[in-house]
C-alpha positions as CSV (number, residue, x, y, z in Angstrom):
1,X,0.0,0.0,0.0
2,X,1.3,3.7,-0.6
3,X,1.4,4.9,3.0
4,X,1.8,8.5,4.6
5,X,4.4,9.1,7.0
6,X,2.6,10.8,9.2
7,X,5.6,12.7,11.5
8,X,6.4,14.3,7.6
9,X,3.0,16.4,8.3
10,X,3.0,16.1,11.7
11,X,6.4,17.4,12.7
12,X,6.3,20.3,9.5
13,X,3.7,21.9,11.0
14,X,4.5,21.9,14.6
15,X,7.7,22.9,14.0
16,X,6.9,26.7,13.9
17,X,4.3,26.2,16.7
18,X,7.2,25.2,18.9
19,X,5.1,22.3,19.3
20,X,6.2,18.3,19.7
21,X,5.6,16.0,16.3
22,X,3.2,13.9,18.4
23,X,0.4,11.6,16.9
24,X,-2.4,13.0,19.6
25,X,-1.1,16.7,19.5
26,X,-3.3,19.0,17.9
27,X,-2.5,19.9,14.4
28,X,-3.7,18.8,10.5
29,X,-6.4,16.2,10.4
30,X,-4.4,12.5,10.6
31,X,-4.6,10.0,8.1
32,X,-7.3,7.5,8.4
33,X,-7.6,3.3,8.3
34,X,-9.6,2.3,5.8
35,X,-13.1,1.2,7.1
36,X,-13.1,-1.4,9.5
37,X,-9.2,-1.3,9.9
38,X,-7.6,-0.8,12.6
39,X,-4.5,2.0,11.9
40,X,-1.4,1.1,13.9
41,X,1.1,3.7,14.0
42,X,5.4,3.2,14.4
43,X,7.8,5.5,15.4
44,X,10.8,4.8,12.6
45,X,13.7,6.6,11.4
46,X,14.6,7.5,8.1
47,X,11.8,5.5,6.9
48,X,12.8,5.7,2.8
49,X,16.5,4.8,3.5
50,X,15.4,2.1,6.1
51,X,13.9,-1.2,4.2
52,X,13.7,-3.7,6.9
53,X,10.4,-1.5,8.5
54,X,8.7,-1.2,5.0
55,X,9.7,-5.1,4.8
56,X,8.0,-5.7,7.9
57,X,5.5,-3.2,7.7
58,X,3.9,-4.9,4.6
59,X,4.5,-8.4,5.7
60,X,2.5,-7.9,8.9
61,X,-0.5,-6.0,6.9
62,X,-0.3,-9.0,4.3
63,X,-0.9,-11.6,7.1
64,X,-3.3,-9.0,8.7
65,X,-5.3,-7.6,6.0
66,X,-7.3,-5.7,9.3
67,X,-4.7,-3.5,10.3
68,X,-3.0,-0.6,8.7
69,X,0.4,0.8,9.4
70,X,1.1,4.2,9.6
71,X,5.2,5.1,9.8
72,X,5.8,8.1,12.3
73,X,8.9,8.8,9.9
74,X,11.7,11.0,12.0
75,X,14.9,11.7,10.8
76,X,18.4,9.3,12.1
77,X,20.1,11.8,14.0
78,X,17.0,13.5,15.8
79,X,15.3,10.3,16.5
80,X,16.3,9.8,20.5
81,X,15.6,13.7,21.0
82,X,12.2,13.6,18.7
83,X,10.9,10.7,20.8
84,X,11.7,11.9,24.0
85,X,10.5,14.9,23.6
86,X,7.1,12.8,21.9
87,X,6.7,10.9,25.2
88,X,6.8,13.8,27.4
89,X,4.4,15.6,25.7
90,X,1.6,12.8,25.7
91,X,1.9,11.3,22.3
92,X,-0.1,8.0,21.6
93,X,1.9,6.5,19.1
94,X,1.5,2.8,19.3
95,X,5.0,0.9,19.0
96,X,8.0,2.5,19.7
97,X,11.4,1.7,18.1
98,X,13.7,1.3,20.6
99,X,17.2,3.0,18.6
100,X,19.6,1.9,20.9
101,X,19.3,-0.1,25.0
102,X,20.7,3.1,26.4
103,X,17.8,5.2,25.4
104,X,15.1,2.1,26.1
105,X,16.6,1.8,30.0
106,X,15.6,5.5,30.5
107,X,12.1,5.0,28.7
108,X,11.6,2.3,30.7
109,X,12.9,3.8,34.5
110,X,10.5,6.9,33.5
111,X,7.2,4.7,33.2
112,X,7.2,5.3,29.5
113,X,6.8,2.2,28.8
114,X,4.4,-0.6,28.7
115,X,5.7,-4.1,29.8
116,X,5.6,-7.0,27.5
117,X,6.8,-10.2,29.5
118,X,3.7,-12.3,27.7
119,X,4.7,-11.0,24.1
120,X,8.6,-12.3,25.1
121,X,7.5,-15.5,26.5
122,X,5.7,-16.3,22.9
123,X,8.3,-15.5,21.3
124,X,10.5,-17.8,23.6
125,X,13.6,-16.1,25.8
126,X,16.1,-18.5,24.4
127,X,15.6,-17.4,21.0
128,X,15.8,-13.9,21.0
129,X,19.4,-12.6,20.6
130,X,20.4,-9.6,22.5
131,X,17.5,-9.6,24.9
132,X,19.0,-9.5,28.1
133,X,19.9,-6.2,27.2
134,X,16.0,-5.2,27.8
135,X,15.9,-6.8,31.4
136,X,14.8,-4.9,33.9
137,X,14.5,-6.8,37.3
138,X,12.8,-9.3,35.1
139,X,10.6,-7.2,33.4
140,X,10.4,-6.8,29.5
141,X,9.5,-3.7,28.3
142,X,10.3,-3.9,24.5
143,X,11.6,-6.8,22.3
144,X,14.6,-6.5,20.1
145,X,13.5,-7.9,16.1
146,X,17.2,-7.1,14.8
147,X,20.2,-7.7,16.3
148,X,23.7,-6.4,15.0
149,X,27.0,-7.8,15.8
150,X,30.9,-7.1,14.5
151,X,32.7,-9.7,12.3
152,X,35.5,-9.9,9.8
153,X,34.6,-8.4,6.2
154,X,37.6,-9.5,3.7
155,X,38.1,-9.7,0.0
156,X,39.3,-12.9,-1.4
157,X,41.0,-11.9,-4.4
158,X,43.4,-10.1,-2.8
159,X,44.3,-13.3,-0.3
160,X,44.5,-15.0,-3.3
161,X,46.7,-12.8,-5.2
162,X,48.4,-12.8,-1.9
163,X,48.9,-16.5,-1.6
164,X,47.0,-16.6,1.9
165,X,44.7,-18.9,2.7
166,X,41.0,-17.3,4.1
167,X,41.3,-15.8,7.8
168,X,40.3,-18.4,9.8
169,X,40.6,-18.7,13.4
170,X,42.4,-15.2,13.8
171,X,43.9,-13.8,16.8
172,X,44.4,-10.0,16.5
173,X,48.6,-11.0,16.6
174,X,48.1,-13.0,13.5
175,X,45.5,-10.6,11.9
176,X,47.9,-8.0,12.5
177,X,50.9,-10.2,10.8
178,X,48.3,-11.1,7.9
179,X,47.6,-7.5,7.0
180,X,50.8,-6.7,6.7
181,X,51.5,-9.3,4.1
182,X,48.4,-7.9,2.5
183,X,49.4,-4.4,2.5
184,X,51.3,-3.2,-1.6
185,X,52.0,-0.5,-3.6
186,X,52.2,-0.4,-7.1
187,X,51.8,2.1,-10.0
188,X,50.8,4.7,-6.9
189,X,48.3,2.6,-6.0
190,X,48.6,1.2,-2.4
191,X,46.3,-1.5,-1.0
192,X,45.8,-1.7,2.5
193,X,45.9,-5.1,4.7
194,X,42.7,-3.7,6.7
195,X,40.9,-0.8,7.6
196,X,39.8,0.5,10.9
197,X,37.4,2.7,10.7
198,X,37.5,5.7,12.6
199,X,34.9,4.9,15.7
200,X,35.9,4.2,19.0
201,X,33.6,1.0,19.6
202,X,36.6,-0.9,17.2
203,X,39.2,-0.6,19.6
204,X,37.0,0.1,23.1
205,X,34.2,-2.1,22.3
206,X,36.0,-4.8,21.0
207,X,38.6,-4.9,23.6
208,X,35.8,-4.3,26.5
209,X,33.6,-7.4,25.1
210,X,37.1,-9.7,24.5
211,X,38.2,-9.0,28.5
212,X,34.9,-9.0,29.7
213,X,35.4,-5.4,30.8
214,X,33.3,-2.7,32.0
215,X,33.3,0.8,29.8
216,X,31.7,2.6,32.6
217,X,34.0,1.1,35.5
218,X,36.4,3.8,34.9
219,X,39.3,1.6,34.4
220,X,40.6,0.9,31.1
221,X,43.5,-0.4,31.5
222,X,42.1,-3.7,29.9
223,X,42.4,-1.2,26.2
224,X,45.4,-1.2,26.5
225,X,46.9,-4.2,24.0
226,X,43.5,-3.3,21.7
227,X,45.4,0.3,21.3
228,X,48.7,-1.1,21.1
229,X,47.7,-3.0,18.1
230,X,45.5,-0.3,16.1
231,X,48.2,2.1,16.5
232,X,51.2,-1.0,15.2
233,X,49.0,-1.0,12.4
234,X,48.5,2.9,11.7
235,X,52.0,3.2,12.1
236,X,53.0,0.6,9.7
237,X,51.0,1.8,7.1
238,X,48.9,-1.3,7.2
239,X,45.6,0.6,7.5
240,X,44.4,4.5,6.5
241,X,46.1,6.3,9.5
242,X,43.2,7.8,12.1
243,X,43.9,11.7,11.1
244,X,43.1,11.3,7.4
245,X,40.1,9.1,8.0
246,X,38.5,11.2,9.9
247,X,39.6,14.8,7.8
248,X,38.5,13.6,5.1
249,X,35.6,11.4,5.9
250,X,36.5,8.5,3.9
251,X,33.4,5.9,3.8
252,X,34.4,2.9,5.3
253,X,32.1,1.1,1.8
254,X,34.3,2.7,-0.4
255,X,37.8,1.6,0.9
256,X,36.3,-2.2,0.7
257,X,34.3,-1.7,-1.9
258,X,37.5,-0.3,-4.4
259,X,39.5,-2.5,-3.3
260,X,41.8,-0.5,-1.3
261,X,41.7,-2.7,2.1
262,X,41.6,-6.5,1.8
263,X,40.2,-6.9,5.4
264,X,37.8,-4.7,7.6
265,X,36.4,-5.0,11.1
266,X,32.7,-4.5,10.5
267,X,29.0,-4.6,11.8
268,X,26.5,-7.1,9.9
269,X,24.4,-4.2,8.7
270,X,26.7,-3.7,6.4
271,X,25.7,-7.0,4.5
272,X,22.6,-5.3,3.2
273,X,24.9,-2.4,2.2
274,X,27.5,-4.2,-0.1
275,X,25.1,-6.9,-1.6
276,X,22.7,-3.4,-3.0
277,X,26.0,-2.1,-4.4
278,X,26.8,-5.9,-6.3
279,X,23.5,-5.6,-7.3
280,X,23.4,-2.4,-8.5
281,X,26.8,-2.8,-10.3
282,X,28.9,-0.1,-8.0
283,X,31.6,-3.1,-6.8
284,X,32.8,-5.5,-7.5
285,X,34.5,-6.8,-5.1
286,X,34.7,-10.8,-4.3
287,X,34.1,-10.8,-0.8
288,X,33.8,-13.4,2.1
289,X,32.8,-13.3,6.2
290,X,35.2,-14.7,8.9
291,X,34.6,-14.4,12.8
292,X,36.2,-10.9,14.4
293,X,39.7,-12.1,15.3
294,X,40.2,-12.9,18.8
295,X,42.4,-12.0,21.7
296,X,43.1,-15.9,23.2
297,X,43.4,-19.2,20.6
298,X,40.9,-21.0,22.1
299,X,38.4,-21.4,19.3
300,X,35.4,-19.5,20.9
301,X,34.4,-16.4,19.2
302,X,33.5,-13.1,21.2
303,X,32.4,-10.2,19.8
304,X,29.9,-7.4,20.5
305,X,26.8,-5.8,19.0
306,X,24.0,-4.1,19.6
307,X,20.3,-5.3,19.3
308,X,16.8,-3.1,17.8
309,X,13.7,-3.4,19.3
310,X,10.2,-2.7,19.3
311,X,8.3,-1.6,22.7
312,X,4.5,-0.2,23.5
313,X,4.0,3.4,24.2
314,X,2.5,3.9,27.7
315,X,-0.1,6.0,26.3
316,X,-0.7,4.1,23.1
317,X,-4.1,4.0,21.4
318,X,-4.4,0.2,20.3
319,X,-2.2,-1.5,22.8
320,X,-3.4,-5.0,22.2
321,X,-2.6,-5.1,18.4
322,X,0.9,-3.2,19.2
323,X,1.7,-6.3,21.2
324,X,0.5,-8.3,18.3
325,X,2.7,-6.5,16.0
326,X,5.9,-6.9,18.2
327,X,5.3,-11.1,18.8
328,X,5.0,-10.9,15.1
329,X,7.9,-8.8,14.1
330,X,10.2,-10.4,16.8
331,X,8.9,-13.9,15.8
332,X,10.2,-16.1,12.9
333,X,7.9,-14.8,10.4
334,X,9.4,-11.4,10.7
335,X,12.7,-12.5,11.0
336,X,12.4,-14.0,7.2
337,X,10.7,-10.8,6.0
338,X,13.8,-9.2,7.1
339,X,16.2,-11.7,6.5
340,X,15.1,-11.2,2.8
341,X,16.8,-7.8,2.4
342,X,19.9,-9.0,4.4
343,X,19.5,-7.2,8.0
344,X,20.0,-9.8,10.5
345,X,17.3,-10.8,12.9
346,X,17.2,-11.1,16.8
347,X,15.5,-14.3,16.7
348,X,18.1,-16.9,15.5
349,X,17.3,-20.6,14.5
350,X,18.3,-23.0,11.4
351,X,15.2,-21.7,9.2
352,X,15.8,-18.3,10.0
353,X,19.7,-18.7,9.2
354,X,18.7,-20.8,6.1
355,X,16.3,-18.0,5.0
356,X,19.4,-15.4,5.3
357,X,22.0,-17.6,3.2
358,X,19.0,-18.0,0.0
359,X,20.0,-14.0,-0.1
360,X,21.3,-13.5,-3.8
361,X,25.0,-12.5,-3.5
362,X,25.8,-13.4,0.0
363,X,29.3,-15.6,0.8
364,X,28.0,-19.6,1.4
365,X,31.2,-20.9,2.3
366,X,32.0,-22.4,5.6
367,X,33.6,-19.6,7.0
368,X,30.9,-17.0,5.8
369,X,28.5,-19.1,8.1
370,X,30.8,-19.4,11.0
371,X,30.8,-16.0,11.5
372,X,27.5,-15.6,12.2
373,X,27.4,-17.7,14.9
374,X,29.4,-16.1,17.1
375,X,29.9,-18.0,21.1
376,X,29.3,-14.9,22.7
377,X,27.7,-11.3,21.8
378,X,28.9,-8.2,24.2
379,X,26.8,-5.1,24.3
380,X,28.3,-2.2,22.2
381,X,27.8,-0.1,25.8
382,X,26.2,-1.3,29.1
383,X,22.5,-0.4,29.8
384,X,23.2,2.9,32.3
385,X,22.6,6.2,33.1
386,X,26.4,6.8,33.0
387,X,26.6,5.2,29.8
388,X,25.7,8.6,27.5
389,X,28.3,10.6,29.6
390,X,31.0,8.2,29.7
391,X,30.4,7.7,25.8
392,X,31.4,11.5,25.3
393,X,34.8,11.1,27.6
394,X,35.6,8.3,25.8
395,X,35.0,9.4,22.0
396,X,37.2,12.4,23.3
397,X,39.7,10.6,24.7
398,X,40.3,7.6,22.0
399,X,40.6,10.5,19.5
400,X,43.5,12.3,21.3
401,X,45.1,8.4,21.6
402,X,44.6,8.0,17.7
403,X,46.6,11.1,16.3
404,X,49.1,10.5,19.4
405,X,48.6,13.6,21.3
406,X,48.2,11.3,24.0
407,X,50.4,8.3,24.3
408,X,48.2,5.2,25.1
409,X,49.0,5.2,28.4
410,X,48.2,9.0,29.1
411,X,44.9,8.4,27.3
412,X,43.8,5.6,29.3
413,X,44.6,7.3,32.6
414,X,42.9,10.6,31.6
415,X,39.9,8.5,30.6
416,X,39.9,6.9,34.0
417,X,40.6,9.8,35.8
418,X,37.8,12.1,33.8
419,X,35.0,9.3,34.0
420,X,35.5,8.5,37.9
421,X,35.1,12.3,38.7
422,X,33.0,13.8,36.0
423,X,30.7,10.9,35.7
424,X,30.6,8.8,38.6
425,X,31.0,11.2,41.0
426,X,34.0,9.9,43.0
């Protein structure tokens, strides 16, 4: 169906009111359900650049020909504002998307919230990927459909070329020694062994979730061998050094996609990224999945991600078919819908993986497959209302560490030092 996002009207007209973009506040006259339907509205972000809700959105309307979905479409980078600022105004949109766990954990303390323990337990607890993220002394408040993690992105020509067999079983030591041998230069063209992309979750977050560390303890002495080993490779020359990444905003897609890196540390949602660009002829590049390499040789793979999620606005008009939405989303029939267009679901099972791997253009091999089943799956950053003010320290700090106006050792005791007293208080 061709739907309205309603927040497009909504939030236009408020705007010079000084008014919120909610679905109950007074403004133009809303959109209607057809007869007899019931209209069900979703807060989303970016909803035209964002397939897997129009994916889902029309698979749940085709199994429930009585409901219509109305997108409450905001953009990416005001969405945690735009709906916080929604919720304390009164709005009544239905279902809620949950961006990241930090914001859901404030949602959730303020009563904004309604809790959904009976749509989790249909679901089923043990197959819902990252939802431990969303309890709250045993209480569910929202239900995570998608669920993101980090793994190795590499491109198998260049190994080839290289004479290296695929990357299998890394430890960062012999990634590191890998990328070297990966690294050329000819006719002023230089290939890179990897690329680290300029955010601080691919040192901090990786070397939090491989220690089984706390970002918000205010001791990071545990980052230290993670730094240690992107700055070995910035100064080698093995990867785009820090400084020029970020001047110059190179896309992380376009030094895979070229072929200018033959490995990258990556999140899944890139998947859907790079098979669109095979498919609409902008790479391309022969490329393969291994597991995120690993600080100890023991076989088990750790890394970290970060789950979406759907919850029910406390003040929400058709509470009962939100719920029904959300069982349906975060069950297996939404996982396929969105399995289809290559985001990765929460709920994980063999049809659900089978579903992902019929995906036109994505790696089959052995290794591809491994990596998505990682042993273990960190949170990107712990659930906490220090968690948004240590984030800012530590951005700050990893940058200073990166272009070496801090040595690593300085960094990590200014972080320490900055997040014990400006954050927790001691």
């Amino acid at each position: 169906m061709k739907r309205t996002t309603l927040a497009a009207i909504a939030l236009a007209v408020t705007a010079g009111l000084g008014l919120t973009g909610c679905a109950g506040a007074a403004g133009p006259a809303e959109p209607q359900a057809a007869e007899g339907k019931t209209r069900l509205t979703v807060s989303v972000w970016n909803y035209e650049g964002t397939p897997e809700f129009k994916a889902l959105f029309d698979g749940y309307e085709a199994a429930n020909p009585t409901v219509d979905i109305e997108p409450v479409d905001i953009l990416a980078d005001d969405y945690p504002q735009k709906v916080t600022t929604m919720l304390a105004g009164g709005d009544t949109t239905d279902v809620l998307t949950m961006k990241n766990v930090i914001d859901y954990s404030r949602y959730a303390s303020n009563g904004q919230l309604q809790e959904i323990n009976s749509v989790v337990d249909k679901v089923g607890k043990d197959n819902l990927a990252g939802l431990d993220a969303f309890d709250i002394d045993g209480k569910y408040f929202a239900a995570p459909y998608r669920q993101d993690f980090w793994l190795l992105y590499y491109n198998k020509d260049l190994f080839k070329a290289a004479g290296i067999e695929e990357p299998k079983d890394l430890t960062w030591e012999k990634y590191t020694e890998i990328a070297k041998k990966l690294t050329t230069e000819a006719g002023g063209k230089k290939t890179y062994g990897t690329y680290h992309h300029i955010w601080r979750s691919v040192v901090q977050a990786i070397a939090a979730a491989q220690n089984g560390a706390d970002q918000n303890s205010g001791d990071y002495g545990f980052m230290e061998d993670q730094y240690n080993t992107a700055l070995d490779l910035q100064k080698s020359g093995t990867t785009l050094d820090f400084g020029t990444a970020k001047s110059q905003k190179t896309s992380y897609r376009t030094m895979f996609e070229t072929g200018q890196a033959a490995m990258m540390p990556m999140g899944t949602w890139y998947t859907a990224g790079i098979l669109q660009a095979k498919k609409d002829g902008k790479t391309n590049v022969n490329w393969g999945l291994a597991p995120l390499p690993q600080k100890n040789d023991d076989g088990k793979v750790t890394t970290f991600g970060s789950p979406t999620a759907f919850a029910v606005n406390k003040n929400a008009t058709h509470s009962d078919e939100a719920k029904k939405f959300i069982e349906w989303a975060a069950g297996e029939e939404g996982a396929k819908a969105i399995s289809k267009i290559g985001v990765v679901p929460a709920l994980q099972n063999e049809s659900v993986t089978a579903e992902y791997f019929k995906l036109d253009g994505l790696p089959t091999d052995e290794l591809s497959k491994k990596a998505f089943a990682p042993d273990q799956t960190a949170l990107e950053m712990p659930v906490s209302d220090k968690s948004a003010a240590t984030d800012k320290i530590l951005n700050q700090e990893h940058d200073l560490i990166m272009v070496g106006e801090r040595s690593v050792s300085d960094g990590l005791a200014e972080m320490g030092k900055r997040v014990t007293s400006e954050v927790l208080g001691k």
